[in-house]
C-alpha positions in Angstrom: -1.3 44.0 -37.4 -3.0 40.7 -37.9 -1.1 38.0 -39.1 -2.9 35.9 -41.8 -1.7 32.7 -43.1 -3.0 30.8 -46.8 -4.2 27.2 -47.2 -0.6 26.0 -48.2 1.0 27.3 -45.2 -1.3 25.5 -42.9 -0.8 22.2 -45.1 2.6 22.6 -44.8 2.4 23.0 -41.3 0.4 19.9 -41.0 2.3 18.1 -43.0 5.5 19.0 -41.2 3.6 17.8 -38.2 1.9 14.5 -39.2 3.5 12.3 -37.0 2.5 14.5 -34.1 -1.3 14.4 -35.0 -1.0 10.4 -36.2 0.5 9.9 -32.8 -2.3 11.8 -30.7 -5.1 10.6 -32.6 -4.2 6.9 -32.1 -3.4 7.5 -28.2 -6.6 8.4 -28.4 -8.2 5.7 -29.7 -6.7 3.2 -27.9 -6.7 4.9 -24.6 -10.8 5.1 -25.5 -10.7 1.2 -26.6 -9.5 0.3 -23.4 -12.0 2.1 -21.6 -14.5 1.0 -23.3 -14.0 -2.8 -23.4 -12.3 -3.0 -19.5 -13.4 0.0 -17.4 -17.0 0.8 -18.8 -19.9 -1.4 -17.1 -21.7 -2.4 -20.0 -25.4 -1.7 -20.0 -28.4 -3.6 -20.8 -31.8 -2.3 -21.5 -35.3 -4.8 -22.4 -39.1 -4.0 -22.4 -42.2 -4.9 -21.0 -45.3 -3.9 -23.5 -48.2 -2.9 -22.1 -51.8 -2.0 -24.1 -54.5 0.1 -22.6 -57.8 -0.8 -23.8 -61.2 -1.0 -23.1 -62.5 -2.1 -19.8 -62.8 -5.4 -20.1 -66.3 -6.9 -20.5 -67.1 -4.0 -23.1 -66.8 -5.0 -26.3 -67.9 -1.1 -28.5 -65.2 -0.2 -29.7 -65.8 3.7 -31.2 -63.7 6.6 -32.3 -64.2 8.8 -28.5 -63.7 5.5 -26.3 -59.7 4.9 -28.2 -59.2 8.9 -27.7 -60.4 8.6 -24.2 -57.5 5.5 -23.6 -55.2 7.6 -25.5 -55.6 10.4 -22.9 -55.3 8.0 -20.2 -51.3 6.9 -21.6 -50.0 9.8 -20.5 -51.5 9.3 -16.6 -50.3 5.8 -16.5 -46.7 6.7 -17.7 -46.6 9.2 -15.0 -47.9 6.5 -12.2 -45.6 3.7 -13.6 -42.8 5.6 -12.2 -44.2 7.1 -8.8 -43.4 5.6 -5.7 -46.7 3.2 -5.5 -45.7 1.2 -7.9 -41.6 1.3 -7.5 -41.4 1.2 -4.0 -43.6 -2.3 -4.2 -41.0 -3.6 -6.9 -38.3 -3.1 -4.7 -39.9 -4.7 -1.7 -40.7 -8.1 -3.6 -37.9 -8.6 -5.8 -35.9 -7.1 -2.5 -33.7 -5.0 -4.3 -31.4 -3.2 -3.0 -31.5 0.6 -4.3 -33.6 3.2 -3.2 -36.9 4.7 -5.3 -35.0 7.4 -7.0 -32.2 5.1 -8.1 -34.6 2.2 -9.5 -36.7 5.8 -11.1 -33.4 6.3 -13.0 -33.4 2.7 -14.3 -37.0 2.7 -14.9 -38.4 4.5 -18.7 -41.6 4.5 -20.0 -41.9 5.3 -23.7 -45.5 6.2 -25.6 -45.8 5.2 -28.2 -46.8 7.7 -31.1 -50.8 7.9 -31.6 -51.5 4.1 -30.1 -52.4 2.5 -26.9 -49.1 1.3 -26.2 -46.9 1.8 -23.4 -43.3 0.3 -23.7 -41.4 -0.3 -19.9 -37.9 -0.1 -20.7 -35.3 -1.1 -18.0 -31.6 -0.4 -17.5 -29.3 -2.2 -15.4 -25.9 -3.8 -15.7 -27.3 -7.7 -15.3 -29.7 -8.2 -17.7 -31.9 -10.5 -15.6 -32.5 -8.1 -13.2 -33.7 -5.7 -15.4 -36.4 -8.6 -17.0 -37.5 -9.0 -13.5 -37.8 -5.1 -12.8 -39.7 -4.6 -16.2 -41.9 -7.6 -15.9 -42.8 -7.1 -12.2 -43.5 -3.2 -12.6 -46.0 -4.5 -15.7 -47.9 -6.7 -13.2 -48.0 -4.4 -9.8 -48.7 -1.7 -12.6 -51.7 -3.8 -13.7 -52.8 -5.2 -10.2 -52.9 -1.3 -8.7 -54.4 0.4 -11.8 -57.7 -1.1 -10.9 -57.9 0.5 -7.4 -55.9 3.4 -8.6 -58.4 4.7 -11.7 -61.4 2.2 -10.9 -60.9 1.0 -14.4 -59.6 -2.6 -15.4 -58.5 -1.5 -18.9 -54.5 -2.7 -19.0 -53.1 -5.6 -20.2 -49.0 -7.0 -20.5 -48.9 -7.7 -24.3 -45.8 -8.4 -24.7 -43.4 -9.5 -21.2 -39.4 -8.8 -20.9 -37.2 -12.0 -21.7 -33.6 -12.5 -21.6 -32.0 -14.0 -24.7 -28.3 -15.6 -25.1 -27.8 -12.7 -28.2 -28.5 -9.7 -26.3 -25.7 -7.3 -26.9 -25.0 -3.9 -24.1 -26.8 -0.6 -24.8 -24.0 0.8 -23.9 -21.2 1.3 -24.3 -20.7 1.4 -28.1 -17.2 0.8 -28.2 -16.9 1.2 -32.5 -18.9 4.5 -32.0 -16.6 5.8 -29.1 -13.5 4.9 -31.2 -15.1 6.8 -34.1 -15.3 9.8 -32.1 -12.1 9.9 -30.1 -10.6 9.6 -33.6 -11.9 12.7 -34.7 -11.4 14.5 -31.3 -7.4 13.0 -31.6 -7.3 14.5 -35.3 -8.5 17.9 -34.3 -6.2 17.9 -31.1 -3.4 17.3 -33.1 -4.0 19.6 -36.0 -4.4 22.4 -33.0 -1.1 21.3 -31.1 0.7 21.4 -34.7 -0.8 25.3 -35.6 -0.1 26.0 -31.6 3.9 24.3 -32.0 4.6 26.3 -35.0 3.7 30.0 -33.9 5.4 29.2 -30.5 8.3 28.2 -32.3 10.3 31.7 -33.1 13.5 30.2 -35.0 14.4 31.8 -38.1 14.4 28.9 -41.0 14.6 30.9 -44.3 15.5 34.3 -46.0 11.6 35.1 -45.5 11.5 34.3 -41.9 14.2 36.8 -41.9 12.3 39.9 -43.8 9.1 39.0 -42.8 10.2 39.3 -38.9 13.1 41.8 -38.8 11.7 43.9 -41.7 15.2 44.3 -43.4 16.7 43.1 -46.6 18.9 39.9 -46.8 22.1 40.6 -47.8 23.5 37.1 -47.3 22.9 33.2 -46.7 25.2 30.1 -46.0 24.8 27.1 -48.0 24.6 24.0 -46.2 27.5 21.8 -45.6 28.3 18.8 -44.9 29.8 18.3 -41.6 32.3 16.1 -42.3 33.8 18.5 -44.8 36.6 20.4 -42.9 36.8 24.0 -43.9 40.7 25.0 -44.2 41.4 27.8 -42.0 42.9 30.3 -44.8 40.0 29.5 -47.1 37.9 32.4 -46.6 33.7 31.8 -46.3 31.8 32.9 -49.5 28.7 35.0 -48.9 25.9 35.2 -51.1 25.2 39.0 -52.2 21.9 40.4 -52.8 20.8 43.8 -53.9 19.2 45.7 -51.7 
């Protein structure tokens, strides 16, 4: 038979239990607070805006040449990030990674129904990612020329490192937030899991409810410093059956 169990049953199981759910929710936070703050590399990301235009020299600007450079976005996302461009970056600013780990650090956002393209960089020093976005932009620009045989790209807007710039990531108030709620669940579950692990009889229904037999009987509580005489016989509560 399945056992079911009401609303106030569960509160009173979680109430019984709050210190163990108080106590696992803030290990929780803190253990996430000091990951956050000491262990976690923070991240920083900046951008390097490009536009793609016209070819420079024409100056007709009409409804088919813009959805012809809006076409062309997509392709020069796609050669951003291939190896003629990122494998050039690394060899003048001499980094030290390989293609696919500067492709990892490397993003390149469209943006929606324009002729911009946003280079967005990732790395754990903040001046190095302004010099990866900025020197993609300009090998990006340079090769584009003898890539497409079009001159149609420009850097609008370069990658600069200010004082102010906070981490990406991580987002230590937001990962608090979170463990928070993962420590209250955690502890809710290990109260409900405690409680039907627990088989002690407490009360006259625990009795019933388990052995399936009347009470006949139940001793008061005492106080143990009260000393029971040894001729003074124990009183039993009677029931009817």
């Amino acid at each position: 038979m399945i056992e079911t169990i009401s609303l106030r049953e569960i509160y009173g199981i979680l109430k019984n239990r709050i210190r163990l759910i108080l106590t696992v929710t803030i290990v929780a936070m803190i253990i996430t607070a000091l990951v956050s703050y000491y262990l976690v590399t923070p991240i920083y990301q900046t951008s390097t805006q490009l536009l793609i235009s016209q070819q420079r020299g024409e100056v007709v600007v009409d409804s088919q040449s813009i959805e012809a450079d809006l076409q062309l976005v997509a392709t020069y996302s796609e050669i951003i990030k291939s190896p003629v461009i990122l494998e050039q970056v690394i060899s003048q600013l001499g980094l030290e990674m390989s293609y696919e780990e500067l492709q990892g650090k490397v993003n390149v956002e469209i943006a929606e129904s324009s002729q911009l393209l946003n280079i967005k960089v990732m790395d754990a020093d903040p001046a190095v990612a302004v010099g990866i976005a900025n020197k993609t932009a300009e090998i990006f620009e340079a090769e584009i020329i003898e890539l497409m045989n079009v001159d149609n790209v420009s850097i609008l807007s370069p990658a600069v490192v200010t004082e102010s710039q906070a981490p990406v990531s991580p987002n230590p108030p937001l990962n608090i937030l979170l463990s928070a709620i993962v420590g209250l669940l955690i502890g809710m579950a290990m109260a409900m899991i405690l409680r039907y692990l627990d088989t002690t009889l407490r009360s006259e229904e625990d009795v019933q409810n388990v052995l399936g037999i009347p009470v006949l009987g139940a001793i008061s509580p005492m106080n143990e410093e009260e000393d029971i005489p040894a001729n003074e016989p124990i009183a039993f509560k009677r029931r009817e059956a």
